[in-house]
N, C-alpha and C positions, 0 to 999 in steps of 0.2 A: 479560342477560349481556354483559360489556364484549366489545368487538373489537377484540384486541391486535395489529390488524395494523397492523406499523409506521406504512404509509402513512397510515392512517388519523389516525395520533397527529399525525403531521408534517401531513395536512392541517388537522385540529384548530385549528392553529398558525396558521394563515394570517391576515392582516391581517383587518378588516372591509374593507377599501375593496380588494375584487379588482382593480381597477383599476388602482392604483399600480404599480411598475413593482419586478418582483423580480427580473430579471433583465437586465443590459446588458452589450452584447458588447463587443468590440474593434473590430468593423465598423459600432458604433453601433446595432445591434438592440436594440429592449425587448421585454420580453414582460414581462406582466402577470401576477399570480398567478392570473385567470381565464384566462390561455392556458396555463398550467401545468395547470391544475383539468380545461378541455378535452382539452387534448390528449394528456394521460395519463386521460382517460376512452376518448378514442374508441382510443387502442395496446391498455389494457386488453379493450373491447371485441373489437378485431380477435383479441387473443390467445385472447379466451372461445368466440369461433367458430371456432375452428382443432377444440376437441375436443380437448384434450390431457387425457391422464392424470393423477390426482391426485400433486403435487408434480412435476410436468414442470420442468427445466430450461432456462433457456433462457441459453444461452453468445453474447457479444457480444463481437468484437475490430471497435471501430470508432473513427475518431478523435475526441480529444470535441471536443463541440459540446454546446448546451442539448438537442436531442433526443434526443442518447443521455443526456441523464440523463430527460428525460422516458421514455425505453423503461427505465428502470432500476425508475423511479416507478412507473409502469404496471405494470408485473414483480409488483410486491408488494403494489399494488392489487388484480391479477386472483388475487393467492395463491400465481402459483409461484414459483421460484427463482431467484436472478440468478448469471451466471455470467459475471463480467468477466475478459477478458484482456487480456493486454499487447499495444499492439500494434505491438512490434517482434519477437512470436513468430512463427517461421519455422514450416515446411510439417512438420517432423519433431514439433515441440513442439506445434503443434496438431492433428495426426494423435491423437498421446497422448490430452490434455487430452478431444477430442470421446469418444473410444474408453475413455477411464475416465468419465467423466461422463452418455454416453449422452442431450445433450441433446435434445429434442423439436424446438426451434429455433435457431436461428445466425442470427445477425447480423452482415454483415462488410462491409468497403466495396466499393463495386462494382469498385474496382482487383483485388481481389482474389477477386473473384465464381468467377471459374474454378478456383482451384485450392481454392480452400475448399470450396467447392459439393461437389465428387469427393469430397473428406475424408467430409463430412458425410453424403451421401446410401449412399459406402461405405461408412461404420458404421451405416445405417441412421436416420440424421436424416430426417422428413417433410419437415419447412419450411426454406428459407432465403430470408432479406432478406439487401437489403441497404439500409445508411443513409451517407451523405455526409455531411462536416460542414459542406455548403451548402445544406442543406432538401431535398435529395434520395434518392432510392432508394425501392426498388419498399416498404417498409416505410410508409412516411410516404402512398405513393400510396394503397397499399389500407385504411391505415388512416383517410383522407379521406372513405370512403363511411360509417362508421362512427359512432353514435350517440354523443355528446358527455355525455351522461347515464353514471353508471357509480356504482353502491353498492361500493365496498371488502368485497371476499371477507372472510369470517370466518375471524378463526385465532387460535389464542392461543398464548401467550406463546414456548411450545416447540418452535413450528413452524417448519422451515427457511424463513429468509426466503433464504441468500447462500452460494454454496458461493464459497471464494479458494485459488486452488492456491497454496499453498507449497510449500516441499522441506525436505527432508530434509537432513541433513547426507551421506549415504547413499541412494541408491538415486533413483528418478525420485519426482518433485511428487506431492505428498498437499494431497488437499483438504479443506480447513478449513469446516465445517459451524457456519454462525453460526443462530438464529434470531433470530424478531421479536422478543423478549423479550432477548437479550441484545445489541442495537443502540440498542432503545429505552433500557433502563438506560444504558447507555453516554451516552447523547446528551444523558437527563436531567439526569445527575452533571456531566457538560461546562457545558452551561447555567447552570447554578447555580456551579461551581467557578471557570468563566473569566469569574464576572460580567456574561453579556451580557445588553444594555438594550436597550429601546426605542428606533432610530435607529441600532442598529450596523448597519454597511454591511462585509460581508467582499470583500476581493481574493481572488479564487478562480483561482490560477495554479500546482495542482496538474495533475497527471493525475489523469483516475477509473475507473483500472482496481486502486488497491490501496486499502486502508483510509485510509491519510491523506486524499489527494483526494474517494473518494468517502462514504467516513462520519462521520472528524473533523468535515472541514471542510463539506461539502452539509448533513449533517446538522445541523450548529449551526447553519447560516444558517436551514436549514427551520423548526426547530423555536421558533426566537426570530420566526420571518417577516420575515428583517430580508434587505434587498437584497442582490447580490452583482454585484458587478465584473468580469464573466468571462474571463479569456483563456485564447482554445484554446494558444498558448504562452505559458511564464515569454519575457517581455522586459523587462529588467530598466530600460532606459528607460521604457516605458510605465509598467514601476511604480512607478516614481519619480511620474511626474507626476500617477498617479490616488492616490500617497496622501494628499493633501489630501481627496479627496472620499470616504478611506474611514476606521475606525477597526480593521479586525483586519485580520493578514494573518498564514498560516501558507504555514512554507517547510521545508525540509528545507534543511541546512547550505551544500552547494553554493551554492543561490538565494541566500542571506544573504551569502557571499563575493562573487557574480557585484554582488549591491544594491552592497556596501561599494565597486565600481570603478568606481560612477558618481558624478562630482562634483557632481550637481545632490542627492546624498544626503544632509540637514542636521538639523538642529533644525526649523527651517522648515518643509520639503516634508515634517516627520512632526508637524505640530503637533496635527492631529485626532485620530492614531491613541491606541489604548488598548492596544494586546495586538500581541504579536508571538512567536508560537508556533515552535520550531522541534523537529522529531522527526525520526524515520527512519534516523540516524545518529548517531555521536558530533557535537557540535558542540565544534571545538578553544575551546581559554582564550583563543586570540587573537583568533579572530572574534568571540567574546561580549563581550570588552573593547573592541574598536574599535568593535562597531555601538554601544554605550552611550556612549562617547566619540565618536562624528557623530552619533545618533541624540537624545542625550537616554530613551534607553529602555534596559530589559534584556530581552533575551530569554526569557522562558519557555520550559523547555526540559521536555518530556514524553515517556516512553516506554510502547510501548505494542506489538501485535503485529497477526498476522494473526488466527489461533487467540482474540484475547483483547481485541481492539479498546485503550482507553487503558487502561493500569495505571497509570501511579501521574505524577502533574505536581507541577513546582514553584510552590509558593501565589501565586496570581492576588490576593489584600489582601493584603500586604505587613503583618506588623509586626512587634515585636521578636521575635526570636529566628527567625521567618519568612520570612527573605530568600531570593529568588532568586539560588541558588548556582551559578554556572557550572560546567561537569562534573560535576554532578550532576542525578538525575531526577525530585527532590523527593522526598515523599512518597506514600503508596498512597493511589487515591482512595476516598472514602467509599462503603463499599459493600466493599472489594475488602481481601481479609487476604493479604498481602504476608510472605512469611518465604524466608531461605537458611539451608540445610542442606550438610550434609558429604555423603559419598556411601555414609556407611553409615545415613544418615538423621538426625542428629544436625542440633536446631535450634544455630546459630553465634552467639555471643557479638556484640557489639559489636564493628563492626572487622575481622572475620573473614571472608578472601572463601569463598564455595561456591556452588553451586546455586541459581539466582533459581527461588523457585515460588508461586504466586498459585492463589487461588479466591476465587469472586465470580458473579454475576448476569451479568457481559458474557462470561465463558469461553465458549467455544462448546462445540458438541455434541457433538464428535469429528471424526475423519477418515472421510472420504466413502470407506464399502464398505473402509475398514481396522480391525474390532473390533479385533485383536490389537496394532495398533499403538495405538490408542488406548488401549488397557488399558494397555500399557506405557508411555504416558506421563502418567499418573496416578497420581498414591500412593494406596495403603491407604486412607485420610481424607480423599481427591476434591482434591487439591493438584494444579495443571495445573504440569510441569515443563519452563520456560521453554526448559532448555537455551543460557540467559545467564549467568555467571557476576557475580558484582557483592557489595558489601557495605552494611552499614548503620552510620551510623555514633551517635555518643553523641547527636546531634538527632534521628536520625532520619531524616536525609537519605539517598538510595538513591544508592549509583554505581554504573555499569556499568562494571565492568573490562573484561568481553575477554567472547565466546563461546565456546562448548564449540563442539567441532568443525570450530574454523577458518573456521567462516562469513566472508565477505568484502561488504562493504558498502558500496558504491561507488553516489556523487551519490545515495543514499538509496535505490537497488535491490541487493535479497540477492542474490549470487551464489553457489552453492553448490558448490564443486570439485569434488565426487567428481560431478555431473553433466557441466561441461568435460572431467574427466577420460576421463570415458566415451567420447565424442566424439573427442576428442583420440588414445587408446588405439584407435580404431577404422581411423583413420588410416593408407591404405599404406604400411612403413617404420617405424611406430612401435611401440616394444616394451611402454613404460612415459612417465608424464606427473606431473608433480604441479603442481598451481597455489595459488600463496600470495599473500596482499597485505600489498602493502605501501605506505606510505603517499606520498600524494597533495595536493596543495597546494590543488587544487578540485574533485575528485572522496571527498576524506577518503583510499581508498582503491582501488586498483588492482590485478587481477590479472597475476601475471607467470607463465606458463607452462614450467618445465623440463623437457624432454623427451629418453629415450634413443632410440636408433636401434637397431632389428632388426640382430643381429650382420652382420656383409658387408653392408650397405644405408643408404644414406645420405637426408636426410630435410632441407630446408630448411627454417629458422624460419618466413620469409616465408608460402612455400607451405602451412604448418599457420594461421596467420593467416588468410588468404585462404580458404582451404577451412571453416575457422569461421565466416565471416562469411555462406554462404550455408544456414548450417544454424541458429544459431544469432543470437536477440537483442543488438541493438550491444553493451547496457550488460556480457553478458556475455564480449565477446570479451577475449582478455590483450590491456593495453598494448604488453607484449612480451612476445619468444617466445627461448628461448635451447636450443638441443641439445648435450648433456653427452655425457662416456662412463659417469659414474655419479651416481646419488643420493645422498644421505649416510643413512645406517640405523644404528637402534640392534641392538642386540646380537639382538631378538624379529626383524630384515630389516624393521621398517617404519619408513617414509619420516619422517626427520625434517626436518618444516616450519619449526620454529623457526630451524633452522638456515639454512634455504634464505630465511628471512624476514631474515636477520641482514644474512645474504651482500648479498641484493639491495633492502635500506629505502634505501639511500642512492640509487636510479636513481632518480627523480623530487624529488631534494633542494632 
């Protein structure tokens, strides 16, 4: 009987010559796919003698480096569940995240060892490490004594490999229940879709605490065995100069703006490259035309989710009628049936914006410990409903107009309002909040906060700023913060955003 556990497939993949170097830092580290092979045997190990529960969780907010993707590796070697966080999440959002998830372990940097520890061991967590993105912490030490030998646990296809907190447009983060069966789909259809060969070398200058960084991209490298370039950060000079020695890079729009302001950016220094993937955001007409105009290349532009891994990319062979289309997402990948509906369920014409919704092999399982919501975001006929808006047009090509819900999307991380607002609403002095985006020259887009004041009480922009910022992750703070005497409301008293989006698009013009 096969063994569908991802790890397994992705080590499958490995070179013949473990030797060779699959990994190389920024500080000039190799590691070998036999130091990968080891040293995600002996973390697995370490995790098998801990005694965890069947499907134990294990939650990591650590900086990357190659060993938090080795404890990722190990994770789904040993069988249980990986559970990455961001980690610019403050002490309230990870209070949450432990206390809905219920992991058996935590992983955090040792900067942060004290206040995480309380969190964890207060909700009843057994174990916590910690790991450094300099070969340190107590994780790496005890996992030293540990047997370098390791069989990949048995699972198949439908077994949780990856819980990913997303949110709601509404109410606090729901987590997204992937398994090994719809990561492996996903990673197979990429392989084959983006054409990767023998000798592709990826720049790996994501984070891996969301699906782009950690699944798109690890995974494509894994599964082709081909080396990766690694940097713990985007530096957009270094990536200049290492893309001679690579052929893919995947960025989210930002990075692509930050590339296009370095002059050493040509024909030239992208001679080797093949692919250059951008996702996570909208990428504007203007960045797609300039990188092709300095680059000699177009952008492949893919969209794709948490819940749902890649849905649908713009064609990697290029031929007639098949071009990569700027502002659009291509088409749905093979495997994955792609339709938008009206909202009394009506499939839409040619042309016709509505409801993005998808079924496929990579949909994940549901929301962690929410049946009701996941019922509710499902049709009748198992259609997962994206909650993106977008249309299809006489090719076939997908655009994504806009989101339901006002979602905000800023340098490729979801911000989601009604949780700011929550926050914000909490505020001494504060009555009422709404936050909108609006757009952004290198972030895409920007939250900007309006805020009313408790009748007789007065309430500074600044000071709601500031007090965000020790509660709350950067990417989520508003740009700016403005206190009104009223909101603008339709005739039902709810808040209209449109308007507030109109008012304030031209602050960062």
């Amino acid at each position: 009987m096969n063994n569908n556990n991802l790890f397994a497939a992705l080590r499958a993949a490995f070179p013949k010559d473990l030797d060779a170097v699959a990994i190389e830092t920024d500080n000039d580290l190799h590691y070998s796919w036999r130091d990968l092979d080891r040293a995600t045997a002996m973390i697995a190990n370490l995790l098998a003698s801990l005694k965890l529960p069947e499907g134990a969780r294990i939650a990591v907010q650590v900086e990357k480096s190659v060993e938090a993707v080795m404890l990722y590796l190990a994770t789904l070697r040993a069988g249980y569940v990986f559970l990455p966080l961001n980690t610019a999440y403050q002490s309230a959002e990870i209070e949450y995240f432990i206390g809905n998830a219920e992991p058996s372990v935590v992983v955090c940097s040792s900067k942060n060892f004290g206040w995480v520890s309380k969190i964890a061991f207060k909700a009843g967590t057994q174990n916590v490490f910690t790991l450094d993105d300099d070969r340190t912490g107590s994780l790496l030490a005890r996992a030293a004594h540990c047997s370098d030998q390791h069989e990949a646990a048995f699972r198949q296809q439908d077994d949780l490999a990856a819980i990913l907190y997303t949110s709601g447009t509404t109410g606090r983060s729901k987590g997204a229940m992937l398994s090994h069966g719809n990561m492996l789909s996903n990673a197979r259809v990429l392989k084959d879709y983006w054409g990767w060969k023998p000798g592709d070398v990826l720049i790996h200058a994501l984070p891996i605490f969301h699906v782009h960084g950690l699944f798109v991209a690890l995974h494509g490298a894994l599964i082709n065995g081909s080396k990766m370039i690694w940097m713990s950060k985007f530096d957009p000079q270094r990536v200049v100069k290492k893309l001679p020695e690579a052929t893919v890079f995947m960025g989210v729009p930002t990075l692509y703006v930050r590339l296009l302001a370095e002059p050493g950016l040509n024909h030239e220094a992208c001679r080797n490259m093949r692919l250059f993937v951008a996702g996570s955001a909208p990428l504007l007409i203007e960045t797609f035309n300039d990188w092709q105009h300095r680059t000699g290349h177009t952008i492949l532009e893919r969209y794709g989710m948490s819940e749902t891994a890649m849905l649908t990319s713009n064609p990697y062979r290029i031929e007639p009628g098949r071009e990569r289309r700027g502002g659009t997402v291509g088409f749905a990948l093979p495997g994955v049936s792609l339709r938008v509906q009206d909202d009394d369920g009506r499939n839409l014409p040619v042309g016709e914006i509505g409801g993005i919704q998808v079924k496929g092999p990579n949909i994940f399982k549901g929301y962690w410990r929410m049946p009701e919501k996941t019922k509710e975001e499902f049709t009748a006929d198992g259609y997962f409903k994206t909650g993106d808006v977008g249309k299809i047009d006489a090719d076939g090509y997908i655009t994504i107009v806009g989101r339901s819900k006002d979602l905000i999307i800023s340098g490729g991380y979801n911000v989601y309002p009604a949780e700011i607002e929550g926050y914000i609403n909490d505020l001494p002095g504060v009555a009422e909040s709404a936050l909108v985006g609006v757009p952004h020259a290198d972030f895409g887009e920007v939250g900007v906060a309006v805020v009313i004041a408790k009748p007789g009480m007065s309430v500074a922009a600044e000071q709601i700023v500031t007090a965000l910022k020790s509660r709350l992750a950067n990417f989520k703070i508003p740009k700016k913060c403005f206190v009104v005497t009223e909101l603008p409301r339709n005739t039902m008293g709810k808040v209209q955003k449109n308007l507030l989006r109109d008012q304030y698009k031209g602050l960062f013009a």
